[in-house]
N, C-alpha and C positions, 0 to 999 in steps of 0.2 A: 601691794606687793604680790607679784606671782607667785604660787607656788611649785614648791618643785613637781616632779614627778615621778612616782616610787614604783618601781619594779622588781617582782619577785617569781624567782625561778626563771622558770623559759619563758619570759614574757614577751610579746610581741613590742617590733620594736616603737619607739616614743618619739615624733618627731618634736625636734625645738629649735627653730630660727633653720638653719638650711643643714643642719645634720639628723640624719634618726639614727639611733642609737638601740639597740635592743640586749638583752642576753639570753645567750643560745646555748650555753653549755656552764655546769656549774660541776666541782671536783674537786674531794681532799677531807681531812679529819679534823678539818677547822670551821668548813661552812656546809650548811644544808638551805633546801629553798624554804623553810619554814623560821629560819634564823642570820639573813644576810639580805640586805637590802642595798638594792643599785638605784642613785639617786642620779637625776638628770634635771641641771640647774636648766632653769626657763629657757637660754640664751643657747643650750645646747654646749657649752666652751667647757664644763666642768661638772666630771664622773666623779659620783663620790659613793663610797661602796660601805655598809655601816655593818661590823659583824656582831652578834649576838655570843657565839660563842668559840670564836681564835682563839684559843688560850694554850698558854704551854703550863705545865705543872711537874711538880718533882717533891716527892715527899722523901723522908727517912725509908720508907718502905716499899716506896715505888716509884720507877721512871716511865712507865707506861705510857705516861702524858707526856713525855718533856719534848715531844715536838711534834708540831701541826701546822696546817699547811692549808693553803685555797686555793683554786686555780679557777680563774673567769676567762669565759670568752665572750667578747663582746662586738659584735655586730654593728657597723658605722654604714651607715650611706648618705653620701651627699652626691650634689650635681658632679656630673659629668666635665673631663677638664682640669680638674682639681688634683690633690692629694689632702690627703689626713695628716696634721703635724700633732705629733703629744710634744708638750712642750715642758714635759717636767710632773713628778709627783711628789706629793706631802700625805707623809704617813704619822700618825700618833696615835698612841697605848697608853698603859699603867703598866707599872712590875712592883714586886716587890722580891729581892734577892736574899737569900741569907748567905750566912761567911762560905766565902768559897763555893759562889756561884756566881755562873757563866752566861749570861741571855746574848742571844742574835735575834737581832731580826732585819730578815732580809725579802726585796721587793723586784720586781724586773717585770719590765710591758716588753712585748715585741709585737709584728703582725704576723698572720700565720703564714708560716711558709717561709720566712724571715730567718737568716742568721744573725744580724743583727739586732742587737736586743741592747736595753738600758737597763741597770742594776742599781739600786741604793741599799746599801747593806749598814748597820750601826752595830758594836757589841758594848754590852753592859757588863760591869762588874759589880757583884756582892760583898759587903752588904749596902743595901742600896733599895732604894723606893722611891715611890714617885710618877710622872711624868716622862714620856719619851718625847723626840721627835725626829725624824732624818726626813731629809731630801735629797734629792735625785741632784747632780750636780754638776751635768756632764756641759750644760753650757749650750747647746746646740740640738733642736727640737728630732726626734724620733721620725720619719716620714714612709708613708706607706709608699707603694709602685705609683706611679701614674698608669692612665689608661682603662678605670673602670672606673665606676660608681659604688664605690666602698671598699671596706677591708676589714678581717677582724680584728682583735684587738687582741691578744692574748697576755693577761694580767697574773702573776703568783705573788703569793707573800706567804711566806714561812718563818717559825719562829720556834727558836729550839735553846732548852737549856742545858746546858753542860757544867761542868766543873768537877770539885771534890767538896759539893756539900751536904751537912747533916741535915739542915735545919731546911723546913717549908719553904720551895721558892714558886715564883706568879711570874707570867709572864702575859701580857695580852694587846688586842689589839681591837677593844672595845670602840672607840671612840670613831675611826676613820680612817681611809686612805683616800687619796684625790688626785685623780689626772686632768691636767689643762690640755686644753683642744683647740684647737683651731683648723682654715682651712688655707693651702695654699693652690693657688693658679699653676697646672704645669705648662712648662714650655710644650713647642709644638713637637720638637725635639724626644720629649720624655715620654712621647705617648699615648 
C-alpha cells in the first residue's frame, strides 16, 4: 500500500496520478504550519487536512476561545483541457457541550476568484458529547473555469460556541476534513 503524502506549511506542490496539489497559503486562530497537516492520497482524488489544534472553547470565565477558524489555499494543477471538480466534503470532530450550549461548525471550498462557493454547516446542542460529522450536500460537484492548467482551492472551516452556558464546553475538529477531486475534460466551447 502507498502512502500518502504529507504536506506542511507552504509546501511545494505533491504531484499524484495527473493532479499536483500543493499549499500556498495558510490563515486563522485554529491552524499554524507547525500544527495542521494536508494529506494528498496516492491517486491525487482526496485532500485530507488533519488539525492539531481547531478547537473552540468557553469556560464560566471566559469566551476568549469560543471561536476559531482556518483558511487554506490550495494550489491544484493538472493537464491542460480540463477542469478541477470537488465533488463533496466530509468533516469530523469531538465536543463536549454543557447545558445551554450552542456549537457550529461550519465548512465552504470555493476557487479563487470564484463567487460560487459550497457550504456544509451542522449546529449542536448542549448537553451533549461525542462525535460529529456533516457533509457537504449539494448533490452536484464544485468546478473550476476551464482554460488553464489549475486553479486554487480555497478551503475555511470555522467553529464557534455560543449559548447561555455556565458549565465547560469543547468544541473541535481534531480528527479530519476531506475533499473529493476529480478531473473533468472541458468542452472546446468552455475554453
Amino acid at each position: 500500500m502507498a502512502l500518502p503524502v504529507l504536506l506542511i506549511g507552504a509546501a511545494p506542490a505533491t504531484a499524484a496520478g495527473d493532479l499536483s496539489v500543493g499549499l500556498s497559503g495558510m490563515a486563522g486562530s485554529g491552524c499554524g504550519k507547525d500544527d495542521t497537516r494536508v494529506v494528498i492520497s496516492p491517486d491525487g482524488r482526496e485532500v485530507t487536512t488533519l488539525f492539531d489544534r481547531l478547537r473552540a472553547s468557553r469556560t464560566p470565565t471566559s469566551d476568549a476561545e469560543r471561536t476559531r477558524d482556518c483558511k487554506l489555499a490550495l494550489k491544484v494543477s493538472y493537464p491542460k483541457g480540463n477542469r478541477l471538480a470537488v465533488r463533496g466534503g466530509h468533516y469530523r470532530g469531538w465536543h463536549a457541550l454543557g447545558p445551554g450550549a450552542v456549537a457550529t461548525v461550519k465548512f465552504s471550498f470555493r476557487f479563487s476568484g470564484d463567487t460560487e462557493f459550497t457550504v456544509a454547516e451542522r449546529t449542536i446542542s448542549g448537553p451533549d458529547d461525542g462525535l460529529w460529522e456533516v457533509a457537504d450536500s449539494t448533490g452536484r460537484p464544485l468546478l473550476s473555469p476551464c482554460g488553464g492548467d489549475g486553479a486554487t482551492l480555497m478551503v475555511d472551516q470555522a467553529l464557534h460556541l455560543g449559548g447561555k452556558n455556565i458549565q465547560p464546553s469543547d468544541i473541535a475538529i481534531t480528527a479530519e476534513d476531506r475533499l473529493y477531486l476529480s478531473l473533468q475534460p472541458c468542452a472546446d466551447s468552455d475554453g
